[in-house]
C-alpha positions as CSV (number, residue, x, y, z in Angstrom):
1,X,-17.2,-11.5,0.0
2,X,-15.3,-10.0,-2.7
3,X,-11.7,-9.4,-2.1
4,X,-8.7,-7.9,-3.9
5,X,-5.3,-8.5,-3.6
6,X,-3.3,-5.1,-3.1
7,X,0.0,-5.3,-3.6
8,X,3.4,-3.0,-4.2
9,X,6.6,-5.1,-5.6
10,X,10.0,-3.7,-5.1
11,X,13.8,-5.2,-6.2
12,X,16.0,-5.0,-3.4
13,X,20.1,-5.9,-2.8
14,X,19.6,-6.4,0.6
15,X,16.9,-7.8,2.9
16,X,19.2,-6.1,5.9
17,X,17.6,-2.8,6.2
18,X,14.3,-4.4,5.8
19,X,14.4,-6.6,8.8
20,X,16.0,-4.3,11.0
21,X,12.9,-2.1,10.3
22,X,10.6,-4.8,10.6
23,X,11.9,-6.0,13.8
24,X,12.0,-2.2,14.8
25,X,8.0,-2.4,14.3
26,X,7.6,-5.6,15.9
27,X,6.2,-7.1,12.8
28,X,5.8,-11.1,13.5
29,X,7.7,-13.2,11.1
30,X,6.9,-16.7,9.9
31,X,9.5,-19.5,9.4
32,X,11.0,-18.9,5.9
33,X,9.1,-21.2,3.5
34,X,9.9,-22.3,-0.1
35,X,7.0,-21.8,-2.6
36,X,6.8,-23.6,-6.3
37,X,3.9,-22.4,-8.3
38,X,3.0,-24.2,-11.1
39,X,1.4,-22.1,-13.7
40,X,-1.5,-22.6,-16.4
41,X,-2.8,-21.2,-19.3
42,X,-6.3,-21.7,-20.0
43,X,-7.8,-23.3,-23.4
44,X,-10.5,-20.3,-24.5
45,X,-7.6,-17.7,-24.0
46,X,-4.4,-16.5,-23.3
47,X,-3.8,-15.0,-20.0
48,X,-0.8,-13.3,-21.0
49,X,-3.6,-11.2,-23.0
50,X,-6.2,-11.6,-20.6
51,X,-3.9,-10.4,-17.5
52,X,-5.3,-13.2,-15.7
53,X,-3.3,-15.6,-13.6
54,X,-4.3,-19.5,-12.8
55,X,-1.6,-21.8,-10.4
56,X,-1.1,-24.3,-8.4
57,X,0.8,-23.4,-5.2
58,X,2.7,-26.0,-3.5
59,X,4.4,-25.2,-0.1
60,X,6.1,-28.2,1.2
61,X,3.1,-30.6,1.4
62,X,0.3,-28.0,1.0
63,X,-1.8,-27.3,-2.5
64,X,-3.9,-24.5,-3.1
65,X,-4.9,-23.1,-6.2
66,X,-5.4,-19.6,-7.2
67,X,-6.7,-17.4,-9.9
68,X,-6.1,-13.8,-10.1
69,X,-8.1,-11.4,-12.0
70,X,-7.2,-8.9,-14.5
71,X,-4.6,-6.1,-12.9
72,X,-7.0,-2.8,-12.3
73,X,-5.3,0.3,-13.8
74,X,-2.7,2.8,-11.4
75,X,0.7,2.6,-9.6
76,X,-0.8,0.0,-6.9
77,X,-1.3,-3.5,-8.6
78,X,-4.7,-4.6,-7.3
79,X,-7.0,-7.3,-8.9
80,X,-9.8,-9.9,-7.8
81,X,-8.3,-13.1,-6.3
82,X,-10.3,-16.3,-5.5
83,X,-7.8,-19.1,-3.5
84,X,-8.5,-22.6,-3.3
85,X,-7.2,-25.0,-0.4
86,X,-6.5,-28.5,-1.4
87,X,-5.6,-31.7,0.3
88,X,-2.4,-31.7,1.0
89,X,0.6,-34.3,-0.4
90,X,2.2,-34.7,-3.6
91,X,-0.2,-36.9,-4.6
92,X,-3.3,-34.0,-4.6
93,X,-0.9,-31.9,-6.5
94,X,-0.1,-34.7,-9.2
95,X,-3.4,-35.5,-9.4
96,X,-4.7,-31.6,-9.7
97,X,-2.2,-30.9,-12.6
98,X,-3.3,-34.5,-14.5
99,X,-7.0,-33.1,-14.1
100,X,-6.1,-29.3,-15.5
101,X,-4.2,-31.0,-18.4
102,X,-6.9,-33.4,-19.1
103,X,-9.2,-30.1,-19.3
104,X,-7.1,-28.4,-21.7
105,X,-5.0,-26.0,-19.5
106,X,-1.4,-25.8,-20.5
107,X,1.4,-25.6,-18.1
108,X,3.6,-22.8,-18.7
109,X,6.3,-22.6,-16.1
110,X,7.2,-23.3,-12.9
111,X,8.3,-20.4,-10.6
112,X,10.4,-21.2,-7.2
113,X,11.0,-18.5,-4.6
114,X,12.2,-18.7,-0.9
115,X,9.8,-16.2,1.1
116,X,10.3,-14.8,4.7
117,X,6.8,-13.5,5.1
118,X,6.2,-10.8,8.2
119,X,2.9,-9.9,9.2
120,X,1.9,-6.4,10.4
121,X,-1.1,-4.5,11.4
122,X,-1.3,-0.7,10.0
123,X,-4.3,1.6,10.1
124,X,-7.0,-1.0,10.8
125,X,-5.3,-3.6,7.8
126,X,-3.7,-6.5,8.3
127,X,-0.7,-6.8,6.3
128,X,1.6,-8.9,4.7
129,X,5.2,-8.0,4.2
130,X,7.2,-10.8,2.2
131,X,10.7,-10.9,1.5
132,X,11.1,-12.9,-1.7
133,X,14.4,-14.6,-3.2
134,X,14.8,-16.2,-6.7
135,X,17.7,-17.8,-8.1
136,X,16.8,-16.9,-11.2
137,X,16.0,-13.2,-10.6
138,X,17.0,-11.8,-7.2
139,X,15.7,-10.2,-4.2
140,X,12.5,-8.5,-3.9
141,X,9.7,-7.0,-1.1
142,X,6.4,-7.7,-1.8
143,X,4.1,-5.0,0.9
144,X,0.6,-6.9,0.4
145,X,-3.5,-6.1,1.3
146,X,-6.4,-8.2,1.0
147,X,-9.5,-5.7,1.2
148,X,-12.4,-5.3,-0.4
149,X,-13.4,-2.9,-3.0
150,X,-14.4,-0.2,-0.6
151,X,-11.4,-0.1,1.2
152,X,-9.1,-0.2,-2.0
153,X,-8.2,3.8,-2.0
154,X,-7.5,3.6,2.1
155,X,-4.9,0.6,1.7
156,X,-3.4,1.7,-1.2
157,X,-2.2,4.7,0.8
158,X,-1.1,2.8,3.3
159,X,1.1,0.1,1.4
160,X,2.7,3.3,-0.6
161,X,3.4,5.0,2.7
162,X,4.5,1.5,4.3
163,X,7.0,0.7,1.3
164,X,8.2,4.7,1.5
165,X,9.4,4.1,4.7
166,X,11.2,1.0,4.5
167,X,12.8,2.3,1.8
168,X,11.7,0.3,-1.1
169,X,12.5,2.7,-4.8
170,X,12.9,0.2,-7.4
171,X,9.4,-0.8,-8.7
172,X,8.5,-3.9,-10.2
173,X,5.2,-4.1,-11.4
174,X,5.8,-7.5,-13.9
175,X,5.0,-10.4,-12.3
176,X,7.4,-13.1,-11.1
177,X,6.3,-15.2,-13.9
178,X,6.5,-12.3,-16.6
179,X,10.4,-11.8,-15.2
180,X,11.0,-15.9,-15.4
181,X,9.4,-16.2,-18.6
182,X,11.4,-13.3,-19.9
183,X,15.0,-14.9,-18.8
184,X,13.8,-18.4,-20.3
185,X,13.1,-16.3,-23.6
186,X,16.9,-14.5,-23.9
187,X,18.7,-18.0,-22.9
């Protein structure tokens, strides 16, 4: 099957507001988990021009790798994403970087983020709600889908209405690598 990732970012101050909602809701957290992605650029193209997105995620000992489609047009950022679990260890994740490397793909940068992820069912979708912090960037809400392409128009209306009532104004709609590459570049 054919999914999409649906997703709205916002910058935040404060996660406060947000989790006294969320616990309001009974939304079921996870244990707070800290994420490095390791990204790639491919050797036929650029995916800063192609809007495409290749990584390797590493949470504690677990690898998975991930592309992500061009971004569809409108407010909602939604595009095709295919995930990959790998073994897990540093090991698999060495050797997984060594093999891209070998094949031409060129790491570009590394991305760290602590993430407090809460999970939440609204109007027949399951969501994800994650609570994002970078040292290099701040604090941001990520309100997250994964439907198919039938059910895109349905939960889009209900992440907009879902971010509207925690509260969530300040758009972001670059990418966490976008934002890191773009503090590298003005240091």
């Amino acid at each position: 099957m054919n999914t999409l990732e649906i997703e709205l970012k916002y910058a935040v101050a404060d996660f406060a507001p947000i989790r006294s909602l969320l616990a309001d809701w009974q939304a079921r957290p996870d244990e707070p988990i800290d994420e490095a992605d390791h990204y790639f650029n491919a050797p036929d193209r650029d995916f800063a021009r192609t809007d495409e997105v290749f990584r390797l995620r590493r949470i504690g000992s677990a690898n998975r790798l991930t592309y992500k489609g061009p971004k569809s047009p409108g407010l909602v950022k939604t595009r095709p994403e295919i995930e990959i679990g790998l073994t897990e260890g540093d090991l698999t994740a060495e050797d997984t970087s060594r093999l891209l490397t070998s094949l031409g793909y060129r790491p570009v940068a590394i991305v760290r983020k602590r993430r407090h992820i809460y999970h939440w069912q609204r109007q027949g979708f399951a969501m994800q709600i994650c609570l994002d912090e970078l040292a290099e960037l701040g604090r941001f809400v990520e309100v997250e889908i994964i439907a198919t392409a039938e059910q895109r128009a349905d939960a889009e209306k209900v992440l907009l209405q879902t971010a509207a009532e925690l509260g969530l104004e300040r758009l972001e709609r670059r990418s966490y690598l976008a934002m890191v590459l773009g503090v590298k570049s003005t240091n």
